[in-house]
Structure formats: structure tokens, C-alpha cells
C-alpha positions in Angstrom: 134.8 73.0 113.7 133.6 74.7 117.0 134.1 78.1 115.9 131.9 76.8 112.8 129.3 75.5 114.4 128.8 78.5 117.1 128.7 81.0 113.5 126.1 79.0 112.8 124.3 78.6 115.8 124.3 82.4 116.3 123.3 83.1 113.0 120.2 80.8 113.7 119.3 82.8 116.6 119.5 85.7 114.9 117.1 84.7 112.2 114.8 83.1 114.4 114.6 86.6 116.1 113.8 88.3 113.2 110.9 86.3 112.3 107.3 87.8 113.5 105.4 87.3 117.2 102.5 85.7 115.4 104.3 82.7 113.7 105.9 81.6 117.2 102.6 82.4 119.3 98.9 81.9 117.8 97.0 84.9 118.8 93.4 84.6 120.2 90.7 85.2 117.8 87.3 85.2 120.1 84.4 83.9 118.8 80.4 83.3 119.1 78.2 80.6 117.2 76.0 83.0 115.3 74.1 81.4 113.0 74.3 81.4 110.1 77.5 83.4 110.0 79.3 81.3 112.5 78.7 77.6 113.0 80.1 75.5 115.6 79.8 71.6 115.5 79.6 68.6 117.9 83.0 68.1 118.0 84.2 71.8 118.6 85.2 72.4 114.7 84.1 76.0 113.6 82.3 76.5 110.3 80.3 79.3 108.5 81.1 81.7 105.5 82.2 84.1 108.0 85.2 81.7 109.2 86.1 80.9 105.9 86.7 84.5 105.1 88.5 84.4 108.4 90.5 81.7 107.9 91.6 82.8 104.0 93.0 86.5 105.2 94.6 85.0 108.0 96.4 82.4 105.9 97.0 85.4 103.1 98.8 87.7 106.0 100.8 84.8 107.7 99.2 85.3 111.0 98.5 82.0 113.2 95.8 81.9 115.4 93.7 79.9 118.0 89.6 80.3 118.7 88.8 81.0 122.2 84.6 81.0 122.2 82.4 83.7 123.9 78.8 84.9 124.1 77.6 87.1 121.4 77.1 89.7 124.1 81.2 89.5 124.9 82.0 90.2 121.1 81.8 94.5 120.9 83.9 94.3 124.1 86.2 91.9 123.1 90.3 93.2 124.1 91.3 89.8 121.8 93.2 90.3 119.0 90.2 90.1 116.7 86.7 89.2 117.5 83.7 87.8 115.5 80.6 88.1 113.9 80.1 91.5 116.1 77.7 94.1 115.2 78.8 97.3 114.2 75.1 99.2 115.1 75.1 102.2 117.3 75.2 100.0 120.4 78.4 98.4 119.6 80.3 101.4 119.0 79.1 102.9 122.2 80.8 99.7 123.9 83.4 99.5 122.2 86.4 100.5 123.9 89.2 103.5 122.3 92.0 102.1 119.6 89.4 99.1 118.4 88.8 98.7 115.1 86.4 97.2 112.6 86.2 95.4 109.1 83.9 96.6 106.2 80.4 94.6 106.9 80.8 91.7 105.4 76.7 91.8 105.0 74.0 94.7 105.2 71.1 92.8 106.8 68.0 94.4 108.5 65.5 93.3 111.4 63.6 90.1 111.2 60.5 89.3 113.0 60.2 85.8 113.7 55.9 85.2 114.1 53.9 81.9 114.4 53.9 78.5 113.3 54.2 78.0 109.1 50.4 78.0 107.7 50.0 77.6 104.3 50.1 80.2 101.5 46.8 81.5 101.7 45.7 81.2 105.5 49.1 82.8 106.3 47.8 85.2 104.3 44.4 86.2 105.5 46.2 85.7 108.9 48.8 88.3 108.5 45.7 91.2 107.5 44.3 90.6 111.2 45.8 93.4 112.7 45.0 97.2 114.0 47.5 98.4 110.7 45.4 96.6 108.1 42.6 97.8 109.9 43.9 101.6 109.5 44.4 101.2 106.0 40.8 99.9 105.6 39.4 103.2 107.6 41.9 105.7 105.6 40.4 103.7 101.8 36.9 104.1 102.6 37.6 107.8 103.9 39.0 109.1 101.0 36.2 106.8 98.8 33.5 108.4 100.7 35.0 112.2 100.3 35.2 111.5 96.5 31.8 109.9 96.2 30.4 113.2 98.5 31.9 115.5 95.7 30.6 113.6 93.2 27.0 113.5 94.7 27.3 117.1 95.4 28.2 117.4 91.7 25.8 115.7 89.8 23.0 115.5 91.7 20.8 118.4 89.8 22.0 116.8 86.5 21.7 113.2 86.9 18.9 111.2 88.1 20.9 107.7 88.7 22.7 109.7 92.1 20.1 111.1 93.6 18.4 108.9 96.4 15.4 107.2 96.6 11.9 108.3 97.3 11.4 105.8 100.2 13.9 107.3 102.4 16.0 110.3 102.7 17.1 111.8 99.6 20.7 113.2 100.7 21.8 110.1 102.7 20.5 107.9 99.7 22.5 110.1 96.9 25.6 110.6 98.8 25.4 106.9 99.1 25.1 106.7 95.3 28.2 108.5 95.1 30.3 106.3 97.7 28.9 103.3 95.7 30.5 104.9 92.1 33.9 106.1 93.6 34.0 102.3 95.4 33.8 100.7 92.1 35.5 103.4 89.9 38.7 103.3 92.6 38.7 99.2 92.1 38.0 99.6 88.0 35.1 97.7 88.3 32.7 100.5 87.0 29.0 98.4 86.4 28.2 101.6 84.1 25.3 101.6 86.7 26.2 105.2 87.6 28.1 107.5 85.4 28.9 111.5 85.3 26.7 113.3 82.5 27.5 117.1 83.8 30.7 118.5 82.9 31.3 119.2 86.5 30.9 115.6 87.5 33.2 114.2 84.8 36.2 116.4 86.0 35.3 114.8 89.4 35.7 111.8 87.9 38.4 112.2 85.8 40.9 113.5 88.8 39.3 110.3 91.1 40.4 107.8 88.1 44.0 109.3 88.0 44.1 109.6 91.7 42.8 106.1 92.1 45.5 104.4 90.0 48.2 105.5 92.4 46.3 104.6 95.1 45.8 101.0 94.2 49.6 100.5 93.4 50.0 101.7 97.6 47.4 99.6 98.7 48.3 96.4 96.5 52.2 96.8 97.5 51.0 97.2 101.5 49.0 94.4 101.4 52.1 92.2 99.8 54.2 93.5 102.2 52.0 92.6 105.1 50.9 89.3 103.9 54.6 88.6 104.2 55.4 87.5 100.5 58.7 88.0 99.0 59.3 91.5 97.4 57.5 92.8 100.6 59.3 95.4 103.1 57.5 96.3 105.6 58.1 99.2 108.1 59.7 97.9 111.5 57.5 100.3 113.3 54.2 99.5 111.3 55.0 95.9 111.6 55.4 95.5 115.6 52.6 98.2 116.4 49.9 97.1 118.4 52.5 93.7 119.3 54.1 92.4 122.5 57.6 92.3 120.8 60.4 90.0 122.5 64.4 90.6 122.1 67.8 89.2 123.1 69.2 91.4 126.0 72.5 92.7 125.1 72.3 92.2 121.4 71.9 94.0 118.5 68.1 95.1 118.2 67.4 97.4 121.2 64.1 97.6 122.7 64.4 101.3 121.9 64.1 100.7 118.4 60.7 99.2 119.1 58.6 102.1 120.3 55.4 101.6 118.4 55.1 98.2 119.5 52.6 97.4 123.2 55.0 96.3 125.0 59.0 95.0 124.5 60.2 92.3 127.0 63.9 91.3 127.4 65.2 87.3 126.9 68.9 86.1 128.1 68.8 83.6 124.9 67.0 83.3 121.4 66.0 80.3 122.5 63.9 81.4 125.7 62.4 84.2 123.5 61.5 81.6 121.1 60.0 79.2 123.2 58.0 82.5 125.0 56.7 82.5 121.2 55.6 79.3 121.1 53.8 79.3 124.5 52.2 82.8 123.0 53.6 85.3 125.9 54.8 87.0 123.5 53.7 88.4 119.4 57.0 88.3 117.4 60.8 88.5 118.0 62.6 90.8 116.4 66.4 89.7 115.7 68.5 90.1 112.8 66.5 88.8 109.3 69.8 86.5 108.5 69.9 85.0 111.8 66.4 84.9 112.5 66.0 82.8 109.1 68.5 80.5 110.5 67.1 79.8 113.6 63.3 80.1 113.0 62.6 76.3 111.9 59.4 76.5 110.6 57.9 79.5 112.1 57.8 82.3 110.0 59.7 85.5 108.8 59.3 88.9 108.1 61.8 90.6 106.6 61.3 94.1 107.7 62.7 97.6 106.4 63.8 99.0 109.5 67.0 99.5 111.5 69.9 98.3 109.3 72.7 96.3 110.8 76.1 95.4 109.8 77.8 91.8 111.1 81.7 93.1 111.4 85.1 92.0 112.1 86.3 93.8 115.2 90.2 94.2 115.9 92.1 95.6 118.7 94.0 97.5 116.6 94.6 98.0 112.4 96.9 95.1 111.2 97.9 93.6 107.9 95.0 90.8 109.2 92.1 93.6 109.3 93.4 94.9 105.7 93.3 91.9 104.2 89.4 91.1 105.4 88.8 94.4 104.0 90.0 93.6 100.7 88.4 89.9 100.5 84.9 91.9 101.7 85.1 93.7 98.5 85.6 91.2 95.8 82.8 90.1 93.9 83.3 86.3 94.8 82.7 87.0 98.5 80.2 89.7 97.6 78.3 86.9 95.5 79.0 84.1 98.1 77.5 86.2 101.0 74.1 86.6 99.2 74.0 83.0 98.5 74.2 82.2 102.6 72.7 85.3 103.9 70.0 85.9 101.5 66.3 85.2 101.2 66.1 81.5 100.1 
């Protein structure tokens, strides 16, 4: 009976020794609340679609683990096991230490800018054209009318009495105003009819300005969406912040030298601080990641912008059966379908 028992007892051992590190000993799995990917809640519970996808390709590869929190900052520098959400953007990589590895993003998100308070629909509006860009636009428009309307003066003016000035003050300044007047309300497709070509010259002039002024209206209309701020808009990071006192997180993902058109860039140790900076109007806009910056704006407002693409990652101290999985659950269209649900526009 001895000898039987010891056989079996050894043969336990044995098997127990064969059986793998991580189902003994949970590994540590560093994380950061980073809304909205990862949530933590009063009682210390961790939520977010980004755990979920965590917790699913750890339970597919059998590999037990335990949450040790961190700072955001901590995350592309992590030497845990596996570490998330990180960023993988140029700065990460440059931290990042030799033999680390990353998932496939599990998003492609750009940079937000969080502004004001939320105004309604139309004051928001006529708030968001108040700035030096808008202004430029304005200049560049009434340039380009005023070059066309010039030609067309120059033009017509032997042929047609209705643009040539008036008798009670100079004739040139009068007709070339004439023709700014036509090319204003020929651009817009108003056209009165109050002044139209009648020399051959003058309606090839007007002709080309038509065509020409058909493209430029589709610019101008799809600027002014994107600067008003409604959805469809994407407006260029650098257009966006130029003229602005800009604020970011120090440390994280958008870099103040990604910011170069804006007035002036100052550095905040939380969101939070560069939030309430907004508030108190020390600053113009912070720029953060559009996902995040919709989840922690309340109701101040955002502008998605079409600058400096980021990518929210898994990182890994080395490729594992873990990492693979991830990559594989990344690519399937459920996750690819849930992640626009949680990370998209609403």
C-alpha cells in the first residue's frame, strides 16, 4: 500500500511540474483608468471595452493574472508582463525599452480639442467663426472676387455701359467696383441680372469665374462646417489651435511639439488641472485624444480634429500566446463593430 501511494504521490508531483508558471502564479497586468477605454469603479472593480478584450484573450490562452494600477504616464515604460491602454505614437516607442512588444491598435483615434462651455446650435456656431482662420479665409474670398471682378471691368468696360462708373465720382474706382459687385454675386449664384457680360471677351471671363466659383464654394462651405464644429467636419490640428493658447497633459500622448501653429502651449500634471485652467480661461483649448477627450469633457465642447493620429495599444514585455490572441480578437468584426460603438462620435 506504501509503495502505491508514494507511485502516486510522485506521479502527482510530476504532473503538477509540468503544468505552466502562469496557472500557479497570476502575472501582473499594469494598468491606468483611461477613460473611456479603461474604467475603474468605487470599489476598485475594472471596467471598459478595453478590459473586456483583456479579460476574453486572457481566459482564451489560460493565463491568470492580477491588476496592479499606474499612471498613464508609467504605461510605455511598463517592465509588467503586459500593460494597458498605452499609446503606440512616436513618443511611446522612443520610451519604450528593447524586447517590448505591442498589440494591433485596438482603435485609430485622432486629437481632440476640448473648448468652452456647450452653447446652443447656432451661437456655438457664430462663436466658432471668431477667429484669425475664419478671418483669413474672408481676406483670401474677397481677394480672388475682387481679381475676377478687376478682369471683368477691364473687359467690358468699352462694351457695356452697366460697369463702367458713375459720373459723380471716379470712373475707374466706380467700374472696377461694378465688377467686384458682379463676381460677388456671380461666385454666391445670386446674379440680380443687374450686370451681365455682352462682349465676347467678358463672357469667357465669366464663364471660367462660374466654373471656378462652383469649386470654390464647395471649399468654403465644407471649411465653414468643419470650423463651426458640426459633425462631418475635420478640421486641420494646426489651423484649429493657430492663434490659441493650447493646454496638454505632460507626459502623454499629444506633445506640445505637435502644436507649433498654436500662441503658446503650456504643460498640466492632470486633465483635470488643464480642464479646470479652461474653465478659469488661462487657457483656449486642450488638446487630448478625441475618444478620451469626449469622455471627460462633460458639457464643454469637442472638436474632432484631422491631425496627429494615435493608436491606444496593448504593450507586452515580450510576444506570448496572450499578445497573439489580442491580436486576433482586434481583428474580428465583432470587436471591430463594438469599438466604434464606445469610441466613436455619439
Amino acid at each position: 500500500m506504501t509503495m502505491y501511494f508514494r507511485l502516486f504521490l510522485a506521479i502527482l508531483l510530476f504532473c503538477i511540474g509540468q503544468l505552466p508558471g502562469q496557472a500557479i502564479a497570476a502575472q501582473t497586468v499594469q494598468i491606468a483608468e483611461v477613460p473611456p477605454y479603461a474604467l475603474k469603479d468605487g470599489s476598485g472593480g475594472w471596467s471598459g471595452p478595453a478590459v473586456d478584450l483583456f479579460r476574453a484573450a486572457a481566459q482564451n490562452a489560460g493565463v491568470a493574472y492580477r491588476f496592479v494600477e499606474v499612471r498613464p504616464s508609467e504605461l510605455a515604460t511598463s517592465p509588467a508582463m503586459a500593460a494597458f491602454p498605452a499609446y503606440a505614437d512616436g513618443g511611446a516607442r522612443k520610451a519604450g525599452t528593447a524586447g517590448t512588444a505591442h498589440s494591433l491598435p485596438f482603435y485609430t483615434d485622432s486629437v481632440g480639442l476640448i473648448g468652452g462651455a456647450q452653447a446652443t446650435g447656432f451661437v456655438e456656431g457664430l462663436a466658432n467663426l471668431a477667429n484669425w482662420g475664419f478671418l483669413k479665409v474672408v481676406l483670401i474670398v474677397s481677394g480672388l472676387i475682387f481679381v475676377a471682378g478687376a478682369l471683368f471691368w477691364l473687359v467690358e468696360r468699352r462694351g457695356n455701359e452697366s460697369v463702367q462708373g458713375s459720373e459723380d465720382h471716379l470712373q475707374h474706382l466706380g467700374g472696377i467696383g461694378n465688377g467686384f459687385w458682379w463676381a460677388g454675386v456671380t461666385a454666391t449664384t445670386i446674379g440680380y441680372g443687374d450686370i451681365v457680360p455682352k462682349t465676347k471677351g467678358g463672357r469667357v471671363v465669366a464663364m471660367v469665374w462660374m466654373l471656378f466659383s462652383m469649386a470654390l464654394t464647395a471649399i468654403l462651405t465644407a471649411y465653414l462646417v468643419s470650423l463651426t464644429g458640426k459633425p462631418g467636419g475635420n478640421t486641420n490640428l494646426s489651423s484649429a489651435i493657430e492663434g490659441q493658447h493650447v493646454g496638454v497633459v505632460a507626459g502623454e500622448v499629444v506633445q506640445p511639439a505637435e502644436l507649433g501653429s498654436a500662441e503658446r502651449v503650456s504643460r498640466f500634471a492632470s486633465i483635470w488641472e488643464a480642464l479646470q485652467a479652461l474653465d478659469a480661461d488661462r487657457i483656449d483649448l486642450v488638446a487630448y485624444p478625441a475618444a478620451q477627450a469626449r469622455a471627460v469633457a462633460g458639457d464643454r465642447t469637442v472638436q474632432e480634429t484631422g491631425g496627429s493620429v494615435v493608436f491606444p495599444v496593448f504593450r507586452f514585455a515580450e510576444d506570448t500566446a496572450l499578445s497573439r490572441e489580442i491580436d486576433r480578437i482586434i481583428l474580428t468584426p465583432a470587436w471591430q463593430s463594438r469599438a466604434q460603438q464606445a469610441f466613436g462620435k455619439d
